[in-house]
C-alpha positions in Angstrom: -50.3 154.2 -62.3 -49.8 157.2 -60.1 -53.4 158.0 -59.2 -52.4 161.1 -57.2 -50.1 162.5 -59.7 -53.0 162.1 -62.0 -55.8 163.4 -60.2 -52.8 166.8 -58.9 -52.7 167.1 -63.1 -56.5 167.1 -63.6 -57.5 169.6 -60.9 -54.9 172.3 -62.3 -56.5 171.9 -65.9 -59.8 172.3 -64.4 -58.9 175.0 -62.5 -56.9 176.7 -66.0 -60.3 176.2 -67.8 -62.7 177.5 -65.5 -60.9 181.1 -66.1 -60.3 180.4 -69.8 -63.6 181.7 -71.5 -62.5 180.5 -75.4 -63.2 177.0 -73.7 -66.2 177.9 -71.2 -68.0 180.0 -73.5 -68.5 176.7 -76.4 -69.3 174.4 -73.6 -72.1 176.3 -72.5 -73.7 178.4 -75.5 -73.1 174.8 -77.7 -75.6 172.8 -75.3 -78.0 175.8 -75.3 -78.3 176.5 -79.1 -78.6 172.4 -80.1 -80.6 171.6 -77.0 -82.7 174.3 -76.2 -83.2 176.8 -78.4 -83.2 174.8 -81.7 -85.7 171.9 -80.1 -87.7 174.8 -78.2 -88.3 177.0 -80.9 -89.3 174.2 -83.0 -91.8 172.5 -80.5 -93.2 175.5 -80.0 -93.9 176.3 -83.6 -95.6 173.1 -84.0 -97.3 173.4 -81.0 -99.6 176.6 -82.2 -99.8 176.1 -85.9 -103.8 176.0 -86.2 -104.3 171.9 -87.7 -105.3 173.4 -91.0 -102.6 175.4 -91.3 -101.1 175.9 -94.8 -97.4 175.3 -93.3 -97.8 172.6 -91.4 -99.6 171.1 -94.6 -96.4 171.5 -96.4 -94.2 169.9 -93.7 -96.1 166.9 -93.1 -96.4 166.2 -97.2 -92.4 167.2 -97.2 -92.3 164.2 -94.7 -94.4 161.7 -96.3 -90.9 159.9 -97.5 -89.6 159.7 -94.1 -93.2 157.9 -93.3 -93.1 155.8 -96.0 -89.7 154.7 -95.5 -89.1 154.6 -92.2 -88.1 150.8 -90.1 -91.1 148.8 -88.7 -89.6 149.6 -85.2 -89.9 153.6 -85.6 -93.1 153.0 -87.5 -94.4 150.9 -84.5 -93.5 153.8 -82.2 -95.6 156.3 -84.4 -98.5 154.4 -84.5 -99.9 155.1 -81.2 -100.0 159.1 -82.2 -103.6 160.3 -83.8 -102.9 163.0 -86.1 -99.7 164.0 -88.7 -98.8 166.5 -86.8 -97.9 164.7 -84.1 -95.5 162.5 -86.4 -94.2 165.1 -87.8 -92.9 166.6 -84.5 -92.1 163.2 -82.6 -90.0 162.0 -85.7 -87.8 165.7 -85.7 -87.2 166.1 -82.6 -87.0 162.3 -81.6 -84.9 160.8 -84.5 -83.8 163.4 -86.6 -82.4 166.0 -83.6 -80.7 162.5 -82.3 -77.2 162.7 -84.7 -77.2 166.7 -83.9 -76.7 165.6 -79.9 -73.8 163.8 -80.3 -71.8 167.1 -81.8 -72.4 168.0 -78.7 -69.8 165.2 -76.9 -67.4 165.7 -79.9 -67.1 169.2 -79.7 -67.3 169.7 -75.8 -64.3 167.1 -75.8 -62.2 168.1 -78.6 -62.0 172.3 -77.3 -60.8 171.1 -74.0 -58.6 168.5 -75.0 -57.3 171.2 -77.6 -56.7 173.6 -75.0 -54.9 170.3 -73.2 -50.9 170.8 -74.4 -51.4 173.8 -76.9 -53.0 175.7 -74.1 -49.6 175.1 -71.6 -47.1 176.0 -74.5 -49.3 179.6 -74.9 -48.8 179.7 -71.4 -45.5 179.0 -70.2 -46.3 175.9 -68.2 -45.7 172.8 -70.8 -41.7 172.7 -69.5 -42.9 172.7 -66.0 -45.5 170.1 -66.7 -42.8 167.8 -68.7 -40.8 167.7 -65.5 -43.3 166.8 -63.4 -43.0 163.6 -61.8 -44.6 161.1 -63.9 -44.5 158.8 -66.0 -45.5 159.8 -69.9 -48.2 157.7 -70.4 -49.7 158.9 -66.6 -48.9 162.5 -68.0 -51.3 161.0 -71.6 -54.1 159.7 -69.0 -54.3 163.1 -67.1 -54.9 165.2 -70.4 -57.3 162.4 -71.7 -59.9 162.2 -68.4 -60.7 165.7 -67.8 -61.9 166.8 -71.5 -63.5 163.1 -71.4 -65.6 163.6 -67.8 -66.9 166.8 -68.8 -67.7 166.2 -72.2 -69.6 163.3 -70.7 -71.3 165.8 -68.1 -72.1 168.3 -70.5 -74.2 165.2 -72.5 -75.9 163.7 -69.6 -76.8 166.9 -68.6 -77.7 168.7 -72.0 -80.2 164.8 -72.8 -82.2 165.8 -69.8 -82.5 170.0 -70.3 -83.5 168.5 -73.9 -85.9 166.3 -72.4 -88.0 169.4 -70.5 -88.2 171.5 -73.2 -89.6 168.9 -76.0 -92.1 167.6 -73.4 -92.9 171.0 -72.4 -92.8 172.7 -75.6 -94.8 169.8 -77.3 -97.2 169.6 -74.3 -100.3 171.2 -75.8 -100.1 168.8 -78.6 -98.9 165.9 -77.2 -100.5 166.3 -73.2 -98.3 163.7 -72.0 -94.8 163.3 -71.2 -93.4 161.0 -74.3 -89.7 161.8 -74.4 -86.6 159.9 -73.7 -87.1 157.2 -75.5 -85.0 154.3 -75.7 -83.1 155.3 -78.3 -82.5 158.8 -76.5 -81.0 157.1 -73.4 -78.7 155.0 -75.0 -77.7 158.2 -77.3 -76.8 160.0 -73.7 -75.4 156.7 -71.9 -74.0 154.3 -74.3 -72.8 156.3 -77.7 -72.4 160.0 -76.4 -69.4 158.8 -74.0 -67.7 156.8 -77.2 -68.5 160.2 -79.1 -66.4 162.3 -76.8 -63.5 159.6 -76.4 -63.7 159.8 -80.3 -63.0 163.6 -80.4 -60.8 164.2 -77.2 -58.6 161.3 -78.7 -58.3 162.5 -82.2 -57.5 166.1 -80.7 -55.0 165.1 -78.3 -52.8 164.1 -80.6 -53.4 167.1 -82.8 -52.9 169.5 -80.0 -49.5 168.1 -79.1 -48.0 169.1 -81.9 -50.2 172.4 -83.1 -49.2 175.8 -82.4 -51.6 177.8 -81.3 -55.0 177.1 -79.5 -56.8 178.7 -82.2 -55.2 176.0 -84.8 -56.0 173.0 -82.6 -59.4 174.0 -82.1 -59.9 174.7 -86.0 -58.7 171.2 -86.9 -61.4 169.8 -84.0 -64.1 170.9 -86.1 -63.0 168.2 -88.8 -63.9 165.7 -86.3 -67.6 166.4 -86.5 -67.8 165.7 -89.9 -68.9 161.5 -89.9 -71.8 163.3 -87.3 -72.7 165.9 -90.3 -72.8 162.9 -92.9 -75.1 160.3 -90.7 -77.3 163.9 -90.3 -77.1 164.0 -93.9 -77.8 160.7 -94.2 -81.1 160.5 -92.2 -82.6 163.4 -94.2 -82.5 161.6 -97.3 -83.7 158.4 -95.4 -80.9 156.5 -95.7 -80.5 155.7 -92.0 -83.0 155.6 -88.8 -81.7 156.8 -85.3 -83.5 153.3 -83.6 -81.9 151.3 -81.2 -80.7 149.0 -83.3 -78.4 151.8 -85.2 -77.4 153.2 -81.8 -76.7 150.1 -80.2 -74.7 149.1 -83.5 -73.0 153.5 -83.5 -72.1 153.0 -80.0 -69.9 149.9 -80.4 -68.5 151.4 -83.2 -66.9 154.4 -81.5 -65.9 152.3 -78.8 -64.0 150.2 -80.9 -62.4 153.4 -83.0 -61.6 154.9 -79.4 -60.2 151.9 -78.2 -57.4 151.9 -81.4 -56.9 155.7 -81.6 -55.7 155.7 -77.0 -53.8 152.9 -77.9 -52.1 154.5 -80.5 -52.0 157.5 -78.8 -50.7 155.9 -75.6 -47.9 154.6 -77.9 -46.3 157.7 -79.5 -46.9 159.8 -77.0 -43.5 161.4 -75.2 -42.8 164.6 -73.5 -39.3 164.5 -75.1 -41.0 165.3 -78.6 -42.8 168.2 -76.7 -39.7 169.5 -75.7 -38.3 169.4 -78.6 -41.3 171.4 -79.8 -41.0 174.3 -77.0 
Protein backbone atom coordinates (compact mmCIF):
# COMPACT_ATOMS: atom_id res chain seq x y z
CA UNK A 1 0.00 0.00 0.00
CA UNK A 2 1.25 3.41 -1.00
CA UNK A 3 0.55 5.31 2.23
CA UNK A 4 1.73 8.65 0.72
CA UNK A 5 -0.16 8.27 -2.42
CA UNK A 6 -3.12 7.75 -0.21
CA UNK A 7 -2.83 10.28 2.30
CA UNK A 8 -1.68 13.10 -1.34
CA UNK A 9 -5.47 11.65 -2.41
CA UNK A 10 -7.16 12.36 0.87
CA UNK A 11 -5.90 15.91 1.54
CA UNK A 12 -7.09 17.10 -2.03
CA UNK A 13 -10.71 15.70 -1.34
CA UNK A 14 -10.65 17.38 1.93
CA UNK A 15 -9.53 20.36 0.57
CA UNK A 16 -12.44 20.02 -2.60
CA UNK A 17 -15.02 19.64 0.29
CA UNK A 18 -14.21 22.30 2.49
CA UNK A 19 -15.25 24.81 -0.50
CA UNK A 20 -18.08 22.56 -1.67
CA UNK A 21 -21.13 23.78 0.45
CA UNK A 22 -23.87 20.91 -0.96
CA UNK A 23 -21.49 18.66 1.27
CA UNK A 24 -20.60 21.22 4.23
CA UNK A 25 -23.92 22.54 4.59
CA UNK A 26 -25.59 18.60 5.63
CA UNK A 27 -22.75 17.90 7.70
CA UNK A 28 -23.26 20.63 9.90
CA UNK A 29 -27.13 21.69 9.95
CA UNK A 30 -27.76 17.51 10.15
CA UNK A 31 -25.85 17.25 13.66
CA UNK A 32 -27.60 20.51 14.80
CA UNK A 33 -31.28 19.68 13.88
CA UNK A 34 -31.07 15.75 15.36
CA UNK A 35 -28.67 16.75 18.16
CA UNK A 36 -29.54 19.94 19.30
CA UNK A 37 -32.44 21.39 18.45
CA UNK A 38 -34.75 18.35 18.37
CA UNK A 39 -33.29 17.01 22.03
CA UNK A 40 -33.21 20.79 23.29
CA UNK A 41 -36.48 21.77 22.47
CA UNK A 42 -37.82 18.67 23.86
CA UNK A 43 -35.91 18.78 27.24
CA UNK A 44 -36.85 21.95 27.66
CA UNK A 45 -40.50 21.39 27.16
CA UNK A 46 -40.51 18.81 29.76
CA UNK A 47 -38.47 20.70 31.84
CA UNK A 48 -41.31 23.61 32.59
CA UNK A 49 -44.53 21.75 32.03
CA UNK A 50 -46.12 22.42 35.66
CA UNK A 51 -46.39 18.40 37.24
CA UNK A 52 -50.12 18.59 36.88
CA UNK A 53 -50.08 19.66 33.59
CA UNK A 54 -52.80 18.34 31.31
CA UNK A 55 -50.00 17.50 28.46
CA UNK A 56 -47.70 15.94 30.22
CA UNK A 57 -50.63 13.79 31.66
CA UNK A 58 -51.32 12.65 28.20
CA UNK A 59 -47.69 11.78 27.39
CA UNK A 60 -46.85 9.82 30.27
CA UNK A 61 -50.38 7.63 29.87
CA UNK A 62 -49.31 7.64 25.86
CA UNK A 63 -46.09 5.93 27.32
CA UNK A 64 -47.51 3.53 29.74
CA UNK A 65 -46.84 0.64 26.94
CA UNK A 66 -43.30 1.48 26.66
CA UNK A 67 -43.23 1.09 30.65
CA UNK A 68 -44.95 -1.91 30.70
CA UNK A 69 -43.08 -3.46 28.05
CA UNK A 70 -39.86 -2.34 28.35
CA UNK A 71 -36.46 -5.14 29.22
CA UNK A 72 -35.65 -5.61 32.99
CA UNK A 73 -32.25 -3.92 32.17
CA UNK A 74 -33.97 -0.46 30.95
CA UNK A 75 -36.57 -0.99 33.60
CA UNK A 76 -33.71 -1.30 36.17
CA UNK A 77 -32.20 1.97 34.88
CA UNK A 78 -35.69 3.79 35.47
CA UNK A 79 -36.13 2.73 38.77
CA UNK A 80 -33.93 5.02 40.55
CA UNK A 81 -36.05 8.23 38.99
CA UNK A 82 -39.12 9.45 41.43
CA UNK A 83 -41.70 10.83 39.35
CA UNK A 84 -43.23 9.86 35.59
CA UNK A 85 -42.02 12.65 34.29
CA UNK A 86 -38.75 11.91 34.67
CA UNK A 87 -39.32 8.46 32.71
CA UNK A 88 -40.90 9.91 30.39
CA UNK A 89 -38.03 12.21 29.42
CA UNK A 90 -35.03 9.79 30.26
CA UNK A 91 -36.69 6.99 28.11
CA UNK A 92 -37.07 9.72 24.86
CA UNK A 93 -34.22 11.22 24.87
CA UNK A 94 -32.08 8.17 26.21
CA UNK A 95 -33.54 5.16 24.11
CA UNK A 96 -35.78 6.44 21.74
CA UNK A 97 -33.42 9.60 20.22
CA UNK A 98 -30.64 6.58 20.24
CA UNK A 99 -31.67 4.91 16.44
CA UNK A 100 -32.17 8.80 15.25
CA UNK A 101 -28.15 9.28 16.11
CA UNK A 102 -26.97 6.89 13.97
CA UNK A 103 -28.59 8.70 10.63
CA UNK A 104 -26.34 10.93 11.58
CA UNK A 105 -22.92 8.53 10.65
CA UNK A 106 -24.97 7.21 7.57
CA UNK A 107 -25.78 10.34 6.09
CA UNK A 108 -22.53 12.39 6.98
CA UNK A 109 -20.71 9.31 5.23
CA UNK A 110 -22.83 8.60 2.30
CA UNK A 111 -22.83 12.79 0.99
CA UNK A 112 -19.15 12.81 1.06
CA UNK A 113 -18.51 9.52 -0.30
CA UNK A 114 -21.18 10.61 -3.00
CA UNK A 115 -19.35 13.61 -3.81
CA UNK A 116 -16.25 11.02 -3.86
CA UNK A 117 -16.01 9.96 -7.94
CA UNK A 118 -19.36 11.78 -9.13
CA UNK A 119 -18.02 14.97 -7.65
CA UNK A 120 -14.37 14.59 -9.99
CA UNK A 121 -16.41 13.68 -13.25
CA UNK A 122 -18.68 17.17 -12.54
CA UNK A 123 -15.39 18.59 -12.29
CA UNK A 124 -13.04 17.61 -14.70
CA UNK A 125 -10.56 15.90 -12.50
CA UNK A 126 -11.73 11.98 -12.54
CA UNK A 127 -9.08 11.43 -15.88
CA UNK A 128 -6.40 13.11 -13.90
CA UNK A 129 -7.13 11.17 -10.85
CA UNK A 130 -7.29 7.75 -12.95
CA UNK A 131 -3.74 8.35 -14.06
CA UNK A 132 -2.40 9.01 -10.95
CA UNK A 133 0.04 6.72 -9.72
CA UNK A 134 -1.61 4.14 -7.90
CA UNK A 135 -2.71 1.21 -7.74
CA UNK A 136 -6.79 0.74 -7.98
CA UNK A 137 -7.58 -0.64 -4.96
CA UNK A 138 -5.04 2.22 -3.11
CA UNK A 139 -7.08 4.70 -5.45
CA UNK A 140 -10.64 2.50 -3.50
CA UNK A 141 -8.90 3.10 0.00
CA UNK A 142 -8.37 6.91 -0.54
CA UNK A 143 -12.15 7.55 -1.50
CA UNK A 144 -13.22 5.12 1.37
CA UNK A 145 -11.07 6.91 4.57
CA UNK A 146 -11.97 10.41 4.18
CA UNK A 147 -16.02 10.25 4.10
CA UNK A 148 -15.33 7.36 6.88
CA UNK A 149 -12.97 9.70 9.42
CA UNK A 150 -15.34 12.51 9.27
CA UNK A 151 -18.36 10.78 9.40
CA UNK A 152 -16.83 9.25 12.52
CA UNK A 153 -15.84 12.89 13.83
CA UNK A 154 -19.02 14.34 13.11
CA UNK A 155 -20.54 11.36 15.60
CA UNK A 156 -18.10 11.55 18.33
CA UNK A 157 -18.52 15.02 18.23
CA UNK A 158 -22.36 15.45 17.76
CA UNK A 159 -22.78 12.28 21.18
CA UNK A 160 -21.07 14.85 23.29
CA UNK A 161 -22.95 18.45 22.01
CA UNK A 162 -26.03 15.95 22.65
CA UNK A 163 -24.76 15.13 25.91
CA UNK A 164 -24.76 19.07 27.14
CA UNK A 165 -27.83 19.94 26.01
CA UNK A 166 -30.05 16.86 27.50
CA UNK A 167 -28.21 17.34 30.86
CA UNK A 168 -28.58 20.95 30.64
CA UNK A 169 -31.97 21.12 29.24
CA UNK A 170 -33.22 18.42 31.62
CA UNK A 171 -31.30 19.94 34.60
CA UNK A 172 -34.23 21.52 36.48
CA UNK A 173 -35.91 18.24 36.49
CA UNK A 174 -33.38 15.94 36.80
CA UNK A 175 -30.49 18.30 38.98
CA UNK A 176 -27.90 15.94 38.17
CA UNK A 177 -25.88 15.06 35.33
CA UNK A 178 -27.43 11.46 34.11
CA UNK A 179 -26.51 11.20 30.46
CA UNK A 180 -24.19 9.14 28.46
CA UNK A 181 -25.16 6.08 29.43
CA UNK A 182 -23.68 2.95 28.55
CA UNK A 183 -25.69 2.32 25.84
CA UNK A 184 -24.97 5.98 24.45
CA UNK A 185 -21.15 5.38 24.44
CA UNK A 186 -21.21 2.32 22.70
CA UNK A 187 -23.83 4.08 20.10
CA UNK A 188 -20.90 6.87 19.56
CA UNK A 189 -17.86 4.34 19.82
CA UNK A 190 -18.78 0.94 18.82
CA UNK A 191 -22.01 1.03 16.24
CA UNK A 192 -21.83 4.76 14.90
CA UNK A 193 -18.27 3.89 13.12
CA UNK A 194 -19.96 0.42 11.54
CA UNK A 195 -22.96 2.85 10.66
CA UNK A 196 -20.87 5.19 8.59
CA UNK A 197 -18.68 2.30 6.94
CA UNK A 198 -22.27 0.91 6.12
CA UNK A 199 -23.32 4.12 4.15
CA UNK A 200 -19.84 5.34 2.67
CA UNK A 201 -19.51 1.70 1.41
CA UNK A 202 -22.94 1.27 -0.15
CA UNK A 203 -22.41 4.92 -1.78
CA UNK A 204 -19.16 4.35 -3.11
CA UNK A 205 -20.15 2.08 -5.35
CA UNK A 206 -23.21 3.98 -6.31
CA UNK A 207 -21.30 7.14 -6.93
CA UNK A 208 -18.89 5.42 -9.33
CA UNK A 209 -21.23 4.85 -11.74
CA UNK A 210 -24.01 7.79 -11.08
CA UNK A 211 -24.12 10.80 -13.04
CA UNK A 212 -24.55 13.68 -11.30
CA UNK A 213 -23.86 14.51 -7.57
CA UNK A 214 -27.42 15.32 -7.07
CA UNK A 215 -28.33 11.54 -8.22
CA UNK A 216 -25.73 9.87 -5.95
CA UNK A 217 -26.77 11.81 -3.15
CA UNK A 218 -30.58 11.01 -3.76
CA UNK A 219 -29.95 7.27 -3.84
CA UNK A 220 -27.81 7.82 -0.20
CA UNK A 221 -30.98 8.57 1.34
CA UNK A 222 -32.13 4.81 0.67
CA UNK A 223 -29.44 3.84 2.91
CA UNK A 224 -31.12 5.28 5.94
CA UNK A 225 -33.98 3.32 5.65
CA UNK A 226 -33.07 -0.10 8.10
CA UNK A 227 -32.31 3.21 10.69
CA UNK A 228 -36.06 4.47 9.95
CA UNK A 229 -37.44 0.80 10.47
CA UNK A 230 -35.52 0.01 13.99
CA UNK A 231 -37.00 3.85 14.86
CA UNK A 232 -40.22 2.43 13.78
CA UNK A 233 -39.71 -0.49 15.49
CA UNK A 234 -38.93 0.96 19.05
CA UNK A 235 -42.14 3.10 18.95
CA UNK A 236 -44.27 0.22 18.74
CA UNK A 237 -42.03 -1.58 21.44
CA UNK A 238 -40.79 -4.03 19.40
CA UNK A 239 -37.11 -3.32 20.16
CA UNK A 240 -35.09 -1.55 23.19
CA UNK A 241 -31.90 0.55 22.40
CA UNK A 242 -29.97 -1.45 25.67
CA UNK A 243 -26.64 -2.65 25.49
CA UNK A 244 -27.36 -5.79 24.66
CA UNK A 245 -29.12 -4.60 21.24
CA UNK A 246 -26.18 -2.23 20.61
CA UNK A 247 -23.58 -4.54 21.33
CA UNK A 248 -25.58 -7.21 19.09
CA UNK A 249 -26.32 -3.76 16.04
CA UNK A 250 -22.78 -2.95 16.17
CA UNK A 251 -21.44 -6.40 15.17
CA UNK A 252 -23.90 -6.56 12.76
CA UNK A 253 -22.75 -3.56 10.68
CA UNK A 254 -19.35 -4.63 11.10
CA UNK A 255 -19.91 -7.79 9.59
CA UNK A 256 -22.25 -6.14 6.54
CA UNK A 257 -19.30 -3.51 6.17
CA UNK A 258 -16.76 -6.01 6.18
CA UNK A 259 -18.64 -7.96 2.90
CA UNK A 260 -19.82 -4.81 1.12
CA UNK A 261 -15.37 -3.32 1.05
CA UNK A 262 -14.60 -6.52 0.06
CA UNK A 263 -16.91 -6.57 -2.59
CA UNK A 264 -16.22 -3.32 -3.35
CA UNK A 265 -12.48 -3.70 -3.25
CA UNK A 266 -13.16 -6.41 -5.84
CA UNK A 267 -14.97 -4.75 -8.78
CA UNK A 268 -13.64 -1.78 -8.34
CA UNK A 269 -11.35 -0.43 -11.56
CA UNK A 270 -10.55 2.95 -12.92
CA UNK A 271 -10.81 1.39 -16.49
CA UNK A 272 -14.71 1.14 -16.02
CA UNK A 273 -14.58 4.84 -14.91
CA UNK A 274 -12.95 5.69 -17.99
CA UNK A 275 -15.07 4.05 -19.93
CA UNK A 276 -17.74 6.16 -18.12
CA UNK A 277 -16.07 9.64 -18.80
Amino acid sequence: MNWRAIRAIVTKDWKVIRQSRSVILPMVLLPVIILVLLPGGMGLLLSNLPSDSPDLTNMTSDMQMFFNNMPPSIAAALDGLTTEAQKTAVLFLVYIFAPLYLILPIMVASVVAADSFVGEKERKTLEALIYAPTSDRELYVAKMLLPWILAVAVSVIGASLYAIVVNVSLWPMMERVFFPNMTWVLLALWVSPAAAGLGLGAIVLVSSRASTFMEAQQTAGLVVIPIVVLMISQMAGIVYFGVEMVLVLGLILWLIDAVILWYGARRFQRGELMARL
